[in-house]
GUNU-547536 format. One record per residue (C-alpha): x negated, y, z. Coordinates in steps of 0.001 Angstrom, whole numbers, plus 500000, padded with zeros to 6 digits. Each point is the difference from the previous one (the first is absolute). Layout:
N
XYZ ...
//
This chain:
871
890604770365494844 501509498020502859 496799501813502307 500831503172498771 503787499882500833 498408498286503849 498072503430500110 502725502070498499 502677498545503205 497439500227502916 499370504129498606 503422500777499868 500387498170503140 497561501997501588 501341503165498788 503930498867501438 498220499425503050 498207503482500329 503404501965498990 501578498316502867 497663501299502758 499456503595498535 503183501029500489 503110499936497478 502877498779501047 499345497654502781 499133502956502095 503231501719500537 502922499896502626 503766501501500208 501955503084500779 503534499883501404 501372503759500068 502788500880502201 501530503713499313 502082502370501896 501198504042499716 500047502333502521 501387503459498895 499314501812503639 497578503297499734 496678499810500852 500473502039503764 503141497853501074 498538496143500631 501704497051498190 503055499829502063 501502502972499488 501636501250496873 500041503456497743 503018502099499908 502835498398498506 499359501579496726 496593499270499800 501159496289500772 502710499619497240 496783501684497320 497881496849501232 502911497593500129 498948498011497186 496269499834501030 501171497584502301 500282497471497676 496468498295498992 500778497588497343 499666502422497101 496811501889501326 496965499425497827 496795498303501024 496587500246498855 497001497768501768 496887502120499536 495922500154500055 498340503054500288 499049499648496478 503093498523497787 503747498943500733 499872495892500553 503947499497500074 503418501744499748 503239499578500296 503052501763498653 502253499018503180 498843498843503446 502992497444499935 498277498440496707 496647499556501006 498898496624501718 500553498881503300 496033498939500269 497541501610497365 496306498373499517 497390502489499960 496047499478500013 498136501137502647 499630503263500518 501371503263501380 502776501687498522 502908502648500669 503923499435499540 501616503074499183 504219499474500515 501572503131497954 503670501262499078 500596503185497880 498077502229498449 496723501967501820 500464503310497661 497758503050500636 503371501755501120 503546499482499681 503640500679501432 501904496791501133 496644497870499352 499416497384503651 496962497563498865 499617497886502359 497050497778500283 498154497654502763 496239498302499559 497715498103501697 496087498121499482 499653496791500490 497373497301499594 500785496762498424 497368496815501117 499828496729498509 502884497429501275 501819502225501776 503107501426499630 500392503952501085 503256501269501137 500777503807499410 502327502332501481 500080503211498164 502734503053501149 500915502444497077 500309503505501206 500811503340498299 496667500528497735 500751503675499553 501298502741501821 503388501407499735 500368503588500488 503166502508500112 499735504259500391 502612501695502474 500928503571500904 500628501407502849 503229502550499878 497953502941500473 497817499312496847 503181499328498097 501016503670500613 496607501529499372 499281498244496666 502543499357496882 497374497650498366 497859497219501226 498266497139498480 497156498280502013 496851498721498120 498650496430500369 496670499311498462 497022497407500990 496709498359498217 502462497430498198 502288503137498517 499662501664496994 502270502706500433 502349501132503261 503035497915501102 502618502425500167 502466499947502399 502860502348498643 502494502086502570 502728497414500731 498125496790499580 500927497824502510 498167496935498564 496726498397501755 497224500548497775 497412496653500260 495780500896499588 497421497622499545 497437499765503005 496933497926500607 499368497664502754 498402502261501826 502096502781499545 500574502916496917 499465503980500334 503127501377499147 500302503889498465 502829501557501095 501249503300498535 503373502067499800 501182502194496846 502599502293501824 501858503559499106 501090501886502456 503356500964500109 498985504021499850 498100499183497272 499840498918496231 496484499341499759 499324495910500831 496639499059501634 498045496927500713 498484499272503530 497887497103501121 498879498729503534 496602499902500259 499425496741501290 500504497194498549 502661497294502184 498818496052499772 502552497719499935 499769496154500204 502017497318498837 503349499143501421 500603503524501159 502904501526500454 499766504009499510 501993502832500594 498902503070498456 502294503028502054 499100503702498690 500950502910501885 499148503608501251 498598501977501977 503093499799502253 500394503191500614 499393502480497490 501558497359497390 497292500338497866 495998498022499454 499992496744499425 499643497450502537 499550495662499744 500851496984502861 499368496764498463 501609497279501938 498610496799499458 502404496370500002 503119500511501857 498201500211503863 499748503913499040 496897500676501323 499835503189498543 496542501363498607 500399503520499577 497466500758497020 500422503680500063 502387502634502388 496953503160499713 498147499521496643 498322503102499019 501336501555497027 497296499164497831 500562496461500118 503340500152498479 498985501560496742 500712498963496413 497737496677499655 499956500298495805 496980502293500185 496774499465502348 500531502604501969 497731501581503123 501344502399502630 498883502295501832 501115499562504371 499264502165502541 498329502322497503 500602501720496416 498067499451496772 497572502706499759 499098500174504296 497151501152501567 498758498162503446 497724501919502108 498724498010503102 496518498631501304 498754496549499286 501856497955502769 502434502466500965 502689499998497534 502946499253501606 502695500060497122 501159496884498111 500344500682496680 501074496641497681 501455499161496690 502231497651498964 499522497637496843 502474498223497964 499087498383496595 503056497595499265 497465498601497304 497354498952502148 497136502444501341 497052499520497315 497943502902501761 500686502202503010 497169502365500066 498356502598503016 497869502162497637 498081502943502477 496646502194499140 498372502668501817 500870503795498669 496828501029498226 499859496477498456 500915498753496768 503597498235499929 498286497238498049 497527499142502982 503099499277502131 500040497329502197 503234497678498801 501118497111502199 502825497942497996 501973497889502624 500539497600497514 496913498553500037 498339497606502443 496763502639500235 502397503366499753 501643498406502729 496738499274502059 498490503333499209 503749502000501422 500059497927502785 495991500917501110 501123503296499669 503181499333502223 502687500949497686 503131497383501051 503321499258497531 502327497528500860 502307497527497385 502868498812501883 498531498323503046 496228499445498938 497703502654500449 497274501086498323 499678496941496795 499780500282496135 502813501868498919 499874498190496306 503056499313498838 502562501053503416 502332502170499136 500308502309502836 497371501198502641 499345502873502615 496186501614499631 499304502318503414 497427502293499665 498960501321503515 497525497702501371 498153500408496261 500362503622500210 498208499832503594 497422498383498789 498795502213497443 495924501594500396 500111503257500998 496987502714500572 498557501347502998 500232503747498435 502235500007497294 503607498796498926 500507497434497260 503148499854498013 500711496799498648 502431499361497229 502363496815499696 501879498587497172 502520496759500706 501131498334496779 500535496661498441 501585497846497327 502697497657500052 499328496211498706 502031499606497642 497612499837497155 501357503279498672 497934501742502607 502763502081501543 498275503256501556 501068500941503228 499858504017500944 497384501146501566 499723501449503661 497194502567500623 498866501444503080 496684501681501840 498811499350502867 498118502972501610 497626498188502605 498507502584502243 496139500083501212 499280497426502688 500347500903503937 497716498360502686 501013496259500428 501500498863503578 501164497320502049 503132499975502172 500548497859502709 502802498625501531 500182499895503409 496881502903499983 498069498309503087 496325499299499586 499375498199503251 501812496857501031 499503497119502971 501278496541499827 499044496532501703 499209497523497540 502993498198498622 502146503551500020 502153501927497396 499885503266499335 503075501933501350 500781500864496039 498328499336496746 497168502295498485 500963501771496561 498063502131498192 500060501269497160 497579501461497337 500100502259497800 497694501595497538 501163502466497404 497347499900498082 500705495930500011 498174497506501868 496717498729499727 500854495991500463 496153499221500940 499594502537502714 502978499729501133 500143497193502599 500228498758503993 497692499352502128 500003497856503136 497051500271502800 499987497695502419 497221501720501778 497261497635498163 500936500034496333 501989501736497144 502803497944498186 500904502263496958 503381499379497716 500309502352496932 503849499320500237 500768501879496073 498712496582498570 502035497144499629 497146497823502099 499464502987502722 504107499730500892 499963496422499751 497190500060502686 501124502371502095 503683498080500140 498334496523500641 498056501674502660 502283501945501726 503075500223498532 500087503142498628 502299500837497013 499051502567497283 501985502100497887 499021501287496960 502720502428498222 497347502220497822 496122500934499835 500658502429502447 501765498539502646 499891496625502387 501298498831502864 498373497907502560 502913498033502712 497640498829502333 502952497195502659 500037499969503608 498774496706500293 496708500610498184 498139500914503280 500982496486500906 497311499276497858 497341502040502032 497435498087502137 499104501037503504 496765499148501867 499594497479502642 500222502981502253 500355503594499629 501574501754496892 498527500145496433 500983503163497671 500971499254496385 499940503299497698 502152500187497001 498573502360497834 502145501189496692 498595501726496771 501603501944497397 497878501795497157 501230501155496856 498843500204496196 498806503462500964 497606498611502653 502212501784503252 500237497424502787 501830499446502983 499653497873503001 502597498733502907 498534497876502743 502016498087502593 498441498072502533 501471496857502428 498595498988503405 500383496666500098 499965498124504004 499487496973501248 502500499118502134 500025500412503915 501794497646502238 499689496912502834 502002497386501170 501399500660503911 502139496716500007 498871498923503595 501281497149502367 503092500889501111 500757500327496486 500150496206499740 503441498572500616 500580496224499976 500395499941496035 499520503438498749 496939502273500345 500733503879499568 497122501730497487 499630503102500858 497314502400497988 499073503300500729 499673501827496927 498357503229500451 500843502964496920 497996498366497577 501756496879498249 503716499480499164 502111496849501457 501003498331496568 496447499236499659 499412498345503299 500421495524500368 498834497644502872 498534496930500099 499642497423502971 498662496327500884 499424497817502418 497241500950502416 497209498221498557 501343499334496498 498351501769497190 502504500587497479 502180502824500411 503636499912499350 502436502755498322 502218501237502386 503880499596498745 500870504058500557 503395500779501570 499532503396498857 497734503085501833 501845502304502540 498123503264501083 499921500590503575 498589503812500523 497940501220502918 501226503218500160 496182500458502798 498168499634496783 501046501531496768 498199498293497833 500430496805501544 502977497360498692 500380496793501116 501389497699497617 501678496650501219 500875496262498111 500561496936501639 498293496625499384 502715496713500523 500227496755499891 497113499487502247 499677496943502760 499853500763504080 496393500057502038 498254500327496731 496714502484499418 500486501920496729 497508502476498513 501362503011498016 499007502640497834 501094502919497735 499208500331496417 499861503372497320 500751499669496735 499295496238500758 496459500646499799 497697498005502227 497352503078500662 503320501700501397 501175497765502998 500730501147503158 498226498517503603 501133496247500655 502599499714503236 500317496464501577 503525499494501528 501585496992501308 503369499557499845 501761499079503063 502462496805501205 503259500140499704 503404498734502589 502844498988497897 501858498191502707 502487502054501700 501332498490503626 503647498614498721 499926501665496446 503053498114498939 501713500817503676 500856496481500012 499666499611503538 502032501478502902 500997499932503077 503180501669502187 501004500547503658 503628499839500415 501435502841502089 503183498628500438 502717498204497558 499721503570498173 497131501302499495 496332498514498936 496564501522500165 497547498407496915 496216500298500012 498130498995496240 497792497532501152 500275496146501283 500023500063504081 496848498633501292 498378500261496640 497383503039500287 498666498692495895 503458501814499164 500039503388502065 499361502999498311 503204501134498820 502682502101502268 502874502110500532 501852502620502050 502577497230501281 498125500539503186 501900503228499844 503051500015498728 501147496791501765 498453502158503528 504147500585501233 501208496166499422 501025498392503612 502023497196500915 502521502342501589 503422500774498783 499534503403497559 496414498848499031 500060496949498321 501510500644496887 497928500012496911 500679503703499504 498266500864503403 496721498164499101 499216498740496028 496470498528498646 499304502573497152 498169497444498502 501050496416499668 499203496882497417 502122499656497586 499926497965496718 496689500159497838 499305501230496494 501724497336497825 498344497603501250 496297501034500002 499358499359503978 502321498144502592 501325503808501068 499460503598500003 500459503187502397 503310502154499560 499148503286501452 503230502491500905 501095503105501581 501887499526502914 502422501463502156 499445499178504267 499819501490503335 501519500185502803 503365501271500416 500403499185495582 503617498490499511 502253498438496920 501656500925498326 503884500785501240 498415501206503433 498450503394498920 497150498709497287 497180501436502151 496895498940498817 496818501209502241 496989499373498800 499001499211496437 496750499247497868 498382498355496971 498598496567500816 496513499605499385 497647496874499096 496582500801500468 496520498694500644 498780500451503964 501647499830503231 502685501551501733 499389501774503823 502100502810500968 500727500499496177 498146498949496695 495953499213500325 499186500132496218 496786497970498913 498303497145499933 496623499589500012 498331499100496559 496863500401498698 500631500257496162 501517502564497551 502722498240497466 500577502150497553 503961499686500420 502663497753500979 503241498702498150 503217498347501512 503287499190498731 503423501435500871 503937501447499788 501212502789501538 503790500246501069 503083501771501620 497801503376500476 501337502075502231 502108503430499046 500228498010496918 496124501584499269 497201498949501863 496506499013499238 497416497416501157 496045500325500916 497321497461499067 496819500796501772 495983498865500380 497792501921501793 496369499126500216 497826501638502599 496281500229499523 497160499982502202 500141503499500526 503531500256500379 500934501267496495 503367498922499349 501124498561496770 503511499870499008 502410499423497592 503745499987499876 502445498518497596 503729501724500396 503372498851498476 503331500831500119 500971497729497165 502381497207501096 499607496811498453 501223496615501056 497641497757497994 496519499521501228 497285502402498402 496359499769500273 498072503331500976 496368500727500103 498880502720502318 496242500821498900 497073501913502330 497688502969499033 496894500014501679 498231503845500256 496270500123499687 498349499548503547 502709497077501201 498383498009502231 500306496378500813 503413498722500981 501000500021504283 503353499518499660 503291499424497569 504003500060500290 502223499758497615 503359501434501120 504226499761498571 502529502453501444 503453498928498530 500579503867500150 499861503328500677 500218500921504023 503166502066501350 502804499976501717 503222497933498489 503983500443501213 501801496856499098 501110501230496296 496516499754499423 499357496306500338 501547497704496815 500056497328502529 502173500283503332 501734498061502848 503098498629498727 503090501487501784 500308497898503656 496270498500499453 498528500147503419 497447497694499699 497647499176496839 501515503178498206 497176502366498617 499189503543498823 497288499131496732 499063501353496822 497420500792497664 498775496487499655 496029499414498710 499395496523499403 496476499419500061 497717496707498873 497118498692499105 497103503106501157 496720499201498223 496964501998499856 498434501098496655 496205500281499592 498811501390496334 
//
């Protein structure tokens, strides 16, 4: 006995032991919940509220502590809890993953004055640890009120509107005068709500119920305004904006619906549009051009919608029946191209919608017809509603006379057979043509072909794989409306596609053919002239600046610029480099009209360097152009006194001074000059010719550009002469002119130029421009460059803008094709324009009695700081 209990304690041991690590509860952890409300609609964000009233209805939603909550698994409830303020602060769950559902009020199918409000969230709970949860109740259905415009008031005495959805079983009505919200229960993802209107009008005593066609989805938390209305104008129809939340976006569900789809929705009912019951359609296969349809409304459900047609001569039981409300009914329409709409989808199973739109043409087009006789086809559109009554709708009936077939035939759009291109090119417009075939297409002779002069790619484009080809290949799009008509849009760019030979031109033939059931056949042929491209690089030496090398390519009338690239390296190197492109410019040659010269520039290169160049089409190696060698050439940035810090001056006498811009005895700093030679000429030490007035330095030193050198040049217009006076004594001023600061020398007058060997590509120099003269003046900045064969080379910068703070200005050079090598450069300032100035002219002037440093000056052109630019 006393083994047997040993035994008995180690088993049940064992068994205590196994419980433990299988699961139970030693594998759980806890759940703290913390719960809020937010009543805002589902369009306005959580920081903005609903109308007051809307707010005062959700008031008490507000509060969580009586909202019930229920911790579920996809298969059973595992907790609830009457209140939220009674449940615990931590719960112990085992592992696993549940859902906690937070709920207030009831979620009935639909109601007036009902708000359920309800928030969830999963969660997984692990072993040990404890899970904290934040979960947000929201409005769980959707609250909806009806409103009428004024108009609609006074064209109908009675109104209710009609709710219904897959959780009703009968309408919510909402009676004239109700001014309650009515609350419907939506899923997650959204609920299809029906929306009809029983209405009299108030010129009649009969009452009739209409019903929108298509179905509006609501979601949760949705705020809806449902505002009916007219026509507008004759008073009468019936028309719907649905305004959802309270942003009012409007979504106007119907201002033109057709008459038929406002018809009494308590019978399945089919009508007729664009034709009667009982019509007769005479046309050829592919060329009816009418667009007959009927509208369907079966408030039950559709349980059939039927197209019933048969030959005359046959037996009406041998019809052919498609029934759209089947998967293979559906199929078998849609082969035949017949097209129906339900709301927004197009063409699906119309089991169980309500409302729909079948057209007819396209199906119509595509009936067989006979190369010698006309076939009258009879059609019967019916169905049954599914509302396990069987409802029958009416029945439409028509005949459709189709006519014996013509000869089939292609149109194309534009008409041309022959085209030219260079390879890489777009058409001018895209190809369109269009087949048709009234006695209807024959999808496996009717196809594309493409010769590239060596072999036959065929695409029989009425197949789903033919199109598909013919798009990947060359991205052609195909239309396909009936048997007896298609459309081929052929885009521009698909010539891009196109491959030229090495040289030459290769000829690609498009050949397009149409045969009919009947066996007639028609063929189109187009054919493109595809070119290699024609052009060579003319860059040459002079071409090569000191950082910059000019491309130029002539391209002859066989290739297009957006196609062309360069390339370059260092002579010897052996990989080429992409050249950075500024962007082509055409330069004409109006000798040679089918020459143009197309120019880019290659930068950022270094000085005395060999570079080898090239032009590229299409970026294809076989397509490069002859290989220039250029070297680019030195470059002189140091200008003689650039900074005009040094200067030196010859006094005349205690008035007057004469300055020169460079250091005496220093020849490093000569370069620079001025006209002072000139208009200091009349100064003399005798009485009447040494005041300053007589004889003034147009340009003198003055102080530099905030401090960038030790000074700078202040070049003025000036009043002197011989025989000038003060003012008091006449003011008779003489002579007058713009000072000037320029590179070269001065003999008898200016000598412009010194010599220099190199082409900069511009200059830049910093300065202010004063006291202008007249109270309008304007100032010159200059550089010439002079080649080896005299060309000149200028370019001016003008202003009349006065400014007292220092500015910086660049003044850039354009070389022309043929510039040689660089002779000689100035670069030139003229303070202003030349003329002749009376003393009101000048804004500064001798002061009264001032007969010695007293001066005539104005229009003031500080200059500093001259550099040259090479790019």
């Amino acid at each position: 006995m006393a083994l047997f209990a040993y035994i008995s304690v180690l088993i049940i041991g064992s068994f205590a032991c196994d419980d433990q690590k299988d699961g139970s509860s030693a594998h759980s952890g806890k759940l703290r919940l913390s719960l809020t409300a937010d009543t805002t609609s589902l369009k306005k964000g959580v920081n903005s509220n609903l109308t007051k009233a809307v707010s005062d209805e959700f008031e008490k939603f507000l509060t969580v502590e009586d909202y019930q909550i229920r911790i579920v698994t996809d298969k059973d409830t595992v907790k609830s809890y009457d209140r939220f303020d009674k449940m615990p602060s931590e719960i112990e769950l085992p592992e696993g993953a549940y859902t906690i559902v937070a709920s207030k009020g009831n979620n009935l199918p639909a109601e007036f004055e009902n708000p359920y409000f309800e928030g969830s969230t999963a969660f997984t709970v692990k072993e040990g640890m404890s899970t904290p949860l934040e979960v947000t109740a929201t409005l769980g259905n959707v609250r909806i009120m009806a409103e009428y415009t004024d108009d609609f008031k006074e064209a109908y005495s009675e109104y209710t509107v009609l709710l219904s959805s897959s959780y009703t079983t009968a309408d919510l009505e909402i009676v004239k005068g109700e001014t309650r919200p009515a609350y419907m229960q939506v899923d997650k993802d959204g609920t299809n709500i029906a929306i009809g209107i029983k209405l009299k009008k108030i010129t009649e005593e009969t009452e009739k119920t209409y019903y929108v066609p298509t179905a509006l989805k609501l979601e949760r938390r949705q705020n809806v305004r449902l505002v009916f209305k007219t026509d507008g104008e004759a008073l009468d129809g019936i028309g719907l904006d649905i305004v959802l939340d309270d942003t009012m976006e409007e979504v106007t569900m119907t201002t033109e619906i057709p008459d038929f789809m406002w018809k009494p929705f308590k019978e399945p009912t089919l009508t007729a549009t664009e034709f009667a019951d009982g019509d007769e359609f005479e046309f050829r296969s592919g060329l009816f051009d009418k667009n007959p349809y009927i509208g369907i409304n079966m408030a039950g459900g559709i349980g059939s919608l039927n197209i019933k047609y048969w030959k005359d001569g046959e037996d009406e039981e041998d019809a052919t029946i498609y029934n759209l409300a089947t998967d293979a009914g559906v199929k078998a329409a849609k082969e035949n191209h017949y097209t129906w709409t339900v709301g927004e989808e197009t063409d699906v199973n119309m089991s169980k919608k309500k409302a729909s739109v079948l057209y007819l043409k396209e199906g119509l087009n595509s009936l067989p017809s006979s190369d010698k006789d006309t076939y009258t086809y009879h059609y019967k559109i019916y169905g049954t509603d599914a509302t396990g009554k069987a409802k029958e709708s009416n029945v439409i009936t028509f005949d459709a006379k189709v006519l014996q077939a013509g000869a089939p035939q292609i149109t194309a759009e534009p008409s041309d057979t022959q085209y030219e291109i260079v390879e890489g090119d777009e058409l001018a417009a895209e190809w369109k043509l269009s087949f048709t075939a009234t006695g209807l297409i024959d999808e496996e002779q009717t196809k594309v072909v493409v010769n590239d002069g060596m072999s036959d790619v065929e695409y029989t484009f009425m197949s789903e794989v033919g199109r598909e080809a013919l798009k990947q290949a060359l991205g052609v799009e195909t239309e396909i409306t009936n048997n007896a008509n298609a459309v081929l849009s052929f885009p521009k760019s698909f010539t891009t596609l196109l491959k030229a030979p090495e040289t030459g031109s290769k000829d690609y033939t498009f050949t397009f053919y149409l045969k009919d059931k009947k066996n007639k056949e028609y063929t189109l042929k187009k054919t493109i002239t595809v070119y290699a491209p024609v052009f060579t690089l003319e860059t040459t030496e002079n071409d090569a600046f000191a950082k910059r090398i000019v491309l130029r390519v002539n391209m002859f009338d066989k290739g297009n610029k957006k196609h062309l690239s360069f390339e370059y390296r260092l002579k010897g190197e052996l990989n080429w480099l992409p050249v950075q492109s500024s962007g082509l410019t055409p330069v004409n040659d109006n000798s040679k009209t089918d020459l143009i010269q197309y120019v880019d520039t290659l930068k950022g290169l270094t000085i005395k360097t060999f570079y080898e160049l090239r032009a590229l089409y299409q970026g294809r190696k076989i397509w490069n152009s002859n290989v220039v060698v250029a070297q680019t050439e030195d470059a002189d940035y140091n200008l003689p006194n650039s900074g005009f810090d040094n200067w030196f001056v010859e006094k005349g006498n205690d008035n007057w001074e004469r300055y020169y811009p460079w250091k005496d005895g220093d020849e490093t700093t000569i370069g620079w000059n001025t006209i002072n030679l000139k208009t200091t000429q009349d100064g003399g030490n005798s009485i009447g010719n040494k005041y300053r007035y007589i004889a003034n330095s147009s340009t003198i030193p003055t102080e530099d550009a905030d401090g960038i050198s030790n000074s700078a040049a202040l070049v003025r217009t000036v009043g002197w002469g011989n025989g000038t006076t003060a003012a008091g004594s006449g003011s008779i001023i003489q002579k007058s002119d713009p000072g000037e600061l320029f590179l070269g020398t001065y003999v008898n007058g200016p000598v412009y130029g010194i010599e220099f060997s190199y082409r900069p590509s511009g200059f830049s120099f910093h300065y202010k421009y004063e006291n202008p003269m007249k109270g309008s003046d304007e100032f010159t900045a200059e550089i010439v460059v002079v080649d080896e064969n005299n060309q000149v080379i200028s370019k001016q910068f003008k202003s009349s803008t006065v400014t007292s703070v220092w500015q910086k200005q660049y003044v850039q050079l354009d070389y022309p094709e043929g510039t040689g090598r660089a002779k000689k450069m100035y670069i030139r300032f003229v303070s202003g324009r030349t003329g002749s100035y009376g003393y009101a002219d000048f804004p500064v002037t001798p002061g009264f009695g001032n007969l010695s440093n007293g001066e005539y000056t104005g229009s003031h052109l500080y200059i500093d700081n001259v550099e040259l630019i090479y790019e």
